[in-house]
Legacy VTK file of the C-alpha trace (Angstrom):
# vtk DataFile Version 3.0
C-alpha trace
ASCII
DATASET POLYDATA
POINTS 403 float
-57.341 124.438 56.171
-58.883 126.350 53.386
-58.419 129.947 52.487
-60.905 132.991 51.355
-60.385 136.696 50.749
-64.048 138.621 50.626
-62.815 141.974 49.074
-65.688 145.043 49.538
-63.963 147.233 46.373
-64.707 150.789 48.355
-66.324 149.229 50.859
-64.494 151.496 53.774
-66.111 155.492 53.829
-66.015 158.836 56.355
-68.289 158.881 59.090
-71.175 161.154 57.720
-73.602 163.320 59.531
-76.943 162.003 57.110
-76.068 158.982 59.190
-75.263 160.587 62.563
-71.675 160.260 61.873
-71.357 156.828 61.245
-70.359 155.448 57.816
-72.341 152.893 55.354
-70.118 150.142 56.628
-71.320 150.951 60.408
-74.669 151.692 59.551
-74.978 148.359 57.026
-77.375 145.646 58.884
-74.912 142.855 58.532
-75.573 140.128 60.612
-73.029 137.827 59.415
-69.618 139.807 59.494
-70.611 140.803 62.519
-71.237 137.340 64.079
-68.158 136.683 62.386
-66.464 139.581 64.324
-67.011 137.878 67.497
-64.331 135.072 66.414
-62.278 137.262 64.197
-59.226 140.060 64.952
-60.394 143.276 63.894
-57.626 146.268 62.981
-57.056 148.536 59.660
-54.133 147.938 57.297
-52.437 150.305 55.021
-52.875 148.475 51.062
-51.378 151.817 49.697
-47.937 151.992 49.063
-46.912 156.016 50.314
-46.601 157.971 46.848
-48.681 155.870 45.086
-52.415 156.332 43.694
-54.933 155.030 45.509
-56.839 152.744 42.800
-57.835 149.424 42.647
-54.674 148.068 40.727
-51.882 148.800 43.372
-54.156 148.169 46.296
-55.517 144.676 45.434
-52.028 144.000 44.439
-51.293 144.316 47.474
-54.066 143.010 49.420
-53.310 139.834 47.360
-49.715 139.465 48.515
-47.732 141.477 45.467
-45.769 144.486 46.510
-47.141 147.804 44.625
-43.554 148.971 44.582
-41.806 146.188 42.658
-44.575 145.020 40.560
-47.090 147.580 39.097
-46.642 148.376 36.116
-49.756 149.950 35.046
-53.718 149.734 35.564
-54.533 149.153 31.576
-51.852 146.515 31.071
-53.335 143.977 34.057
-56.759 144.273 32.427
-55.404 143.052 29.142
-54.265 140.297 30.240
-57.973 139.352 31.404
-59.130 139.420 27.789
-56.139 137.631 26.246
-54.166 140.581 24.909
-50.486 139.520 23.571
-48.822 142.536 24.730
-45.072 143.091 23.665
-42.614 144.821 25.651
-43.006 147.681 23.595
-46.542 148.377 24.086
-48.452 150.598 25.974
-51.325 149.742 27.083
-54.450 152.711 28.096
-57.872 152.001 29.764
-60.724 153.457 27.492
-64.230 154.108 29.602
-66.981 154.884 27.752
-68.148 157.524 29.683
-71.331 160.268 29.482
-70.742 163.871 28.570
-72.813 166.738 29.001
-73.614 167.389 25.564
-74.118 171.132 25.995
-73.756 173.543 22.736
-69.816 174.112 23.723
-66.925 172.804 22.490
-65.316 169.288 23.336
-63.376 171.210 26.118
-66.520 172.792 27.811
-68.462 169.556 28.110
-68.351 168.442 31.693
-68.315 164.625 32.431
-71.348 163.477 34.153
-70.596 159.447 34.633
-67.442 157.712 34.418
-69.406 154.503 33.652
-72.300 155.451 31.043
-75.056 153.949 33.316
-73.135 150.721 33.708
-73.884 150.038 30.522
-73.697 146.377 29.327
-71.198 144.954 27.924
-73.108 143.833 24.908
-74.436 147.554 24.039
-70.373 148.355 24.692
-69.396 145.860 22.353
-71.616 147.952 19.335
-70.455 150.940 20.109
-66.796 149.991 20.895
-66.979 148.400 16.980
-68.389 151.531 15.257
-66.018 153.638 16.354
-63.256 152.229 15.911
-64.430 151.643 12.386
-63.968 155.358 12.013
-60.516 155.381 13.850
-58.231 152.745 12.093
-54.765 153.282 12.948
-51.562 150.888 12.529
-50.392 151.175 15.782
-53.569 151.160 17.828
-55.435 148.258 18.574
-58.789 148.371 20.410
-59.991 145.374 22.915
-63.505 144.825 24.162
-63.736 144.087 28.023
-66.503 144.368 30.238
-69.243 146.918 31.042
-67.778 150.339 30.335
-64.105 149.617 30.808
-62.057 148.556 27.629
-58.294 148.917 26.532
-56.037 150.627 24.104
-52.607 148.943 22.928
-50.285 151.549 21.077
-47.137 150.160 19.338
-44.799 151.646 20.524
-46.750 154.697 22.325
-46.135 157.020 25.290
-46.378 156.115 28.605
-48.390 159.271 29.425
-50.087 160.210 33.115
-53.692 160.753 32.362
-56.453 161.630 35.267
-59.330 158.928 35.732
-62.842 160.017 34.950
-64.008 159.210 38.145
-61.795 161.635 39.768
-63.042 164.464 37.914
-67.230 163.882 38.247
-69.148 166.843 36.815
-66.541 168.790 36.191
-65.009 170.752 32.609
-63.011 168.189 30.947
-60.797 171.001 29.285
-58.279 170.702 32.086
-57.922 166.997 32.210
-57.756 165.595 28.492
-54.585 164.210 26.609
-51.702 166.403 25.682
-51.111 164.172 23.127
-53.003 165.084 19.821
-53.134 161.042 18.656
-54.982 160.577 21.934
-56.988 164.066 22.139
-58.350 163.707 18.662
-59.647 160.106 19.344
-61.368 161.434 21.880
-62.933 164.444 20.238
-63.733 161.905 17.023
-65.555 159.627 19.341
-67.105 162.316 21.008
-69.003 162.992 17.702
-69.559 159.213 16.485
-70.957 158.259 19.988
-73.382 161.479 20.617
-75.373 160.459 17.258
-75.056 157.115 17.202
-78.713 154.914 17.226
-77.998 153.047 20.281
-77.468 156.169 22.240
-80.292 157.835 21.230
-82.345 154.772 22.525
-80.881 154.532 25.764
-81.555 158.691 26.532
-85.477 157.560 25.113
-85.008 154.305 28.026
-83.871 157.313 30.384
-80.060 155.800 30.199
-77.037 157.254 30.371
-75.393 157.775 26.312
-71.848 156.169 26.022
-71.028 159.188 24.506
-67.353 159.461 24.594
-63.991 158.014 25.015
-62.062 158.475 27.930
-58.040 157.448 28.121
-56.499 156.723 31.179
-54.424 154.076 33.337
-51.935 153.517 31.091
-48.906 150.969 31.575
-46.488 148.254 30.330
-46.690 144.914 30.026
-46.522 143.518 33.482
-45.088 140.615 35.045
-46.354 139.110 37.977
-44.605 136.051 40.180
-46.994 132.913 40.495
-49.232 133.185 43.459
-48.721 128.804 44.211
-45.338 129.796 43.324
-44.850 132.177 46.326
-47.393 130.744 49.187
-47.606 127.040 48.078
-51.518 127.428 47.944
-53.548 126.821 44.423
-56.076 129.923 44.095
-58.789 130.790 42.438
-60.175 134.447 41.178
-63.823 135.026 41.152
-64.508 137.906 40.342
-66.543 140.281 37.263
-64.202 143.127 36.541
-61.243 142.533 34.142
-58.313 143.847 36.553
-58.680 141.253 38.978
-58.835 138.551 36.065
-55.891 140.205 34.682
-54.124 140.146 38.217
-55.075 136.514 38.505
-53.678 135.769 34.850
-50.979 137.555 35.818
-50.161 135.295 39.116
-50.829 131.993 37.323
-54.412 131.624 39.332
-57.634 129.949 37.863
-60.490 132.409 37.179
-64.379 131.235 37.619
-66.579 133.467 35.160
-69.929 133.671 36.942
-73.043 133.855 34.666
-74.686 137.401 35.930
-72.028 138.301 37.663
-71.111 142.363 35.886
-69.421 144.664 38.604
-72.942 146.791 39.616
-75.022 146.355 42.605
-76.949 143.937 41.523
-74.460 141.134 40.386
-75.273 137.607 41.153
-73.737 137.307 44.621
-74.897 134.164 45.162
-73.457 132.417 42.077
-70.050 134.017 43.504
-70.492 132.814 46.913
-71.457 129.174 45.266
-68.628 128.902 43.084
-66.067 129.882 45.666
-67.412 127.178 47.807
-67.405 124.885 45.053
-63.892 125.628 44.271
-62.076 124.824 48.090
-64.533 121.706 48.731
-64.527 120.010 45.429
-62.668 120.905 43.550
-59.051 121.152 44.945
-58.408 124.822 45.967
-56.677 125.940 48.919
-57.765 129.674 48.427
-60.323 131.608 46.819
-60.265 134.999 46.400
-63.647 136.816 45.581
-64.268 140.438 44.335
-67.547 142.423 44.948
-66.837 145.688 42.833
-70.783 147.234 43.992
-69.412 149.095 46.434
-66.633 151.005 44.875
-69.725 152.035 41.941
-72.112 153.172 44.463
-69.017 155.674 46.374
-68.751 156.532 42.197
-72.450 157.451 41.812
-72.813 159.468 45.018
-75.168 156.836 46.395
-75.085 156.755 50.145
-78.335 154.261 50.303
-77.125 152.139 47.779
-73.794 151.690 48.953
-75.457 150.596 52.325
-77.258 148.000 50.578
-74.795 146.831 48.444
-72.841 146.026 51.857
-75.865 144.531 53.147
-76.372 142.579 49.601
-72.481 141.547 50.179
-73.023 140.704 54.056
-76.232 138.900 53.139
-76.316 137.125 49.646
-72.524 136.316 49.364
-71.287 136.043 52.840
-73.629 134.082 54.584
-73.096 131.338 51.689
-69.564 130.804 52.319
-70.360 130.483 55.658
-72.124 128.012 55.728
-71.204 126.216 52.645
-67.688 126.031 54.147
-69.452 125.372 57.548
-71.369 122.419 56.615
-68.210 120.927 54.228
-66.433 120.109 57.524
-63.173 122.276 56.702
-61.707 124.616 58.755
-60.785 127.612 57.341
-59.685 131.067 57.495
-61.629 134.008 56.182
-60.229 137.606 55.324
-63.055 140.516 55.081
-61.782 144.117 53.582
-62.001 146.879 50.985
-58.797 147.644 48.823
-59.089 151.463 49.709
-62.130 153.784 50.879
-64.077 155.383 48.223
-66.069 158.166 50.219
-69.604 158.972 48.653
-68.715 163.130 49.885
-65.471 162.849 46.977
-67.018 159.828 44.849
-63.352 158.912 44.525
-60.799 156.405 45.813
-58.929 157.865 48.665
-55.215 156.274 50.103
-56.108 155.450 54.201
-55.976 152.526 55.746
-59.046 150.155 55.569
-60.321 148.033 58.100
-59.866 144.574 58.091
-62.119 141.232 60.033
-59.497 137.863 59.747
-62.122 134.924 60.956
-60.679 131.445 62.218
-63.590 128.742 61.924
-61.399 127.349 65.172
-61.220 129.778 67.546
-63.586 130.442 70.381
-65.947 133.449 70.555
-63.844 135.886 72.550
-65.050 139.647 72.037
-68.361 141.581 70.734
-66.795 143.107 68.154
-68.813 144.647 65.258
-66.963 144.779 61.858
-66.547 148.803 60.857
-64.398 151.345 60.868
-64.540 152.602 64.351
-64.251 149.793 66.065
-61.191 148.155 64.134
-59.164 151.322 64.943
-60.515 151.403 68.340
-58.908 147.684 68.265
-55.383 149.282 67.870
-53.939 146.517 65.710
-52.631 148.499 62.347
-50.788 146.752 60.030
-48.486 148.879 58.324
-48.428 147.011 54.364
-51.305 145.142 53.035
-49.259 142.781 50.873
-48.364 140.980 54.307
-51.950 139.658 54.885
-51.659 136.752 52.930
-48.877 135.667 55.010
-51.225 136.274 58.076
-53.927 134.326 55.976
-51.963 131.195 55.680
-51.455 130.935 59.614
-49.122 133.930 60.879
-50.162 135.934 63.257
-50.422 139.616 63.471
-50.524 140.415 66.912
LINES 1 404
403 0 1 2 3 4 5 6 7 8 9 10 11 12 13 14 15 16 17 18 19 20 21 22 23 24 25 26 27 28 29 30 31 32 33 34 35 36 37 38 39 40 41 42 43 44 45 46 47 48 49 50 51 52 53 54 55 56 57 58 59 60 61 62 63 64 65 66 67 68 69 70 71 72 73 74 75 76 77 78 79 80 81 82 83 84 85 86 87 88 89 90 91 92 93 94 95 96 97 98 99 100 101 102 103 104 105 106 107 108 109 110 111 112 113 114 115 116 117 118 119 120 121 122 123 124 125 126 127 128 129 130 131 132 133 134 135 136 137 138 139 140 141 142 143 144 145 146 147 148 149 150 151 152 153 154 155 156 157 158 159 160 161 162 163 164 165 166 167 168 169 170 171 172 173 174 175 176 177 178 179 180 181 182 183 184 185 186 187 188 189 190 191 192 193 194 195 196 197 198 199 200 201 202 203 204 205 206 207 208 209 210 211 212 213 214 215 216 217 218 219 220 221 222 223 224 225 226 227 228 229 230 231 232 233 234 235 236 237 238 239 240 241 242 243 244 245 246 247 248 249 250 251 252 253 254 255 256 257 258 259 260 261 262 263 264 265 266 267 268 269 270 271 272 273 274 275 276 277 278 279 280 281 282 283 284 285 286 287 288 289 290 291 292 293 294 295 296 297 298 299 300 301 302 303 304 305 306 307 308 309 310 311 312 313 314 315 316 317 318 319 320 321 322 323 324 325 326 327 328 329 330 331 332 333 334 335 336 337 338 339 340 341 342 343 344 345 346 347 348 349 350 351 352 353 354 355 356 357 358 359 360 361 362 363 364 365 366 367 368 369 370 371 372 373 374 375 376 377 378 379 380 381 382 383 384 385 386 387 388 389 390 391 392 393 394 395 396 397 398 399 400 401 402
């Protein structure tokens, strides 16, 4: 038996009235969750710990087997790991967006933040502007670490463990009320505020009609973590495919194989296929029991407001990824298990991550067509099943049963 986990980052929403009160998920065409919804047991499941935030770290934690509670540490510290960071215990370690400010004729304090992701810029253009600030902000206990798109990391020496707000909770609003206490932190900020807003590459992305990367933005910090080996815990060799660095530093973390896909970047249009292949490649010939792949499109598109892209990045999901592992698992001759889910909602109406349960589709290539079941939120609570803590799907995964 073989193993998969097709994780829709923000895939769940709220039923909307543009789309007579159904949500993108209900309103997706997806033809192949849906046939796979026939076969499958549909309910939601709670990845959030109660009291926790409701980001990506804690609930694919969760979703991937690891108790929020006893093992998160910290967003910024997981992502680190991705990119090879040799973190000491003493370390703290903050995510730094590039992000796009207003650039009114106010103060730092007055500008209002307009995109939490600077356009998705590349990671390349990130890279240049990443190096020529921190040209300007040497310091002997901060280190800065390129990772991918707009999402990079901070390690302080010895530094404060400090609550900061994400910039994607705080979307067109004043950033006076939301920056760093801490003047280290603040002035960074401010200082790359005024690099950034002149620098070349900027001004040629606002002349392309882009988004500037036009200031820092600290947040998610943590400590080193320490996760328990996946194999370790569930006796099944795994594999991480996915674009964004948390889940790379999750599967670092766990002891799990990553597969970097070329094209593969976190926006809507990643390279689903190549995802979808490489899974496939991984459980039929390569030796994996379980692959675990990561679609972060729709989490960006709840970001940006977008209700008709996030509709077709489901469909692109549904579609392009998959249909592939269907039938590339189909035609290996394995049976197999297949999990479909988001970590957590991200409603377009807040463009933030919100903690409710999500609903879930858990496919057995052996069992019979039993039910007409269609794959969204409405009809998985109509189902009644509700699993109470996400980290006990993997255990349902591997051949327990939930109801």
């Amino acid at each position: 038996m073989k193993y998969v986990v097709v994780l829709g980052d923000g895939m769940a929403d709220w039923p909307m009235e543009s789309l007579n009160g159904g949500t993108p998920l209900s309103c997706a065409v997806t033809p192949y969750m849906d046939e796979l919804a026939g076969m499958s047991e549909i309910g939601t499941v709670s990845t959030i710990p109660e009291g926790m935030a409701p980001g990506s770290d804690t609930a694919n934690l969760s979703v991937m087997g690891y108790d929020p509670r006893k093992y998160y540490t910290g967003r910024s510290p997981l992502e680190a790991l991705s990119i090879g960071v040799d973190m000491k215990e003493s370390d703290v370690v903050y995510r730094c967006n590039l992000v796009t400010l207003t650039e009114e004729d106010v103060p730092y304090e007055e500008q209002r933040i307009l995109d939490h992701s600077s356009g998705e810029i590349s990671t390349e253009d990130a890279a240049i502007l990443l190096r020529d600030v921190c040209q300007e902000l040497k310091n002997e206990n901060c280190s800065f670490y390129v990772g991918t798109s707009y999402r990079h990391c901070l390690v302080w020496e010895n530094g404060k463990n400090l609550e900061l707000t994400p910039p994607h909770d705080v979307l067109t609003q004043r950033v006076g009320n939301y920056l760093p206490e801490d003047e280290m932190l603040l002035s960074m900020q401010k200082k790359s505020y005024e690099i950034l807003k002149a620098h070349p590459l900027n001004r040629k992305r606002k002349e392309q009609g882009l988004n500037p990367a036009n200031s820092f933005w600290f947040w998610g910090a943590g400590t080193k973590p320490i996760l328990t080996s996946f194999e370790k815990i569930y006796h099944k060799k795994g594999v991480m495919i996915s674009a964004v660095d948390l889940l790379k530093g999750i599967a670092a973390g766990a002891e799990m194989d990553c597969r970097i896909v070329e094209g593969a970047n976190g926006g809507l249009h990643t390279n689903y296929e190549g995802k979808a292949r490489a899974a496939v490649k991984a459980l039929t010939e390569e030796g994996y029991d379980f692959a675990y792949i990561h679609v972060e499109a729709p989490d960006e598109m709840g970001h940006q407001g977008s209700v008709e892209r996030k509709i077709q990045s489901i469909e692109y999901l549904d579609q392009r990824l998959i249909r592939l592992v269907k039938e590339g698992l189909d035609a290996s001759g394995e049976d197999y298990r297949m999990l479909i889910l988001p970590d957590h909602p991200t409603p377009v109406k807040v463009r933030t991550h919100v903690a409710e349960p999500v609903p879930y589709l858990l496919y057995d290539s052996t069992a019979p067509r039993s039910h007409n079941w269609h794959y969204n939120e409405k009809e998985a609570l109509e189902s009644g099943i509700k699993v109470e803590h996400g980290w006990d799907m993997m255990k349902y995964l591997f051949g327990g049963k939930l109801c």
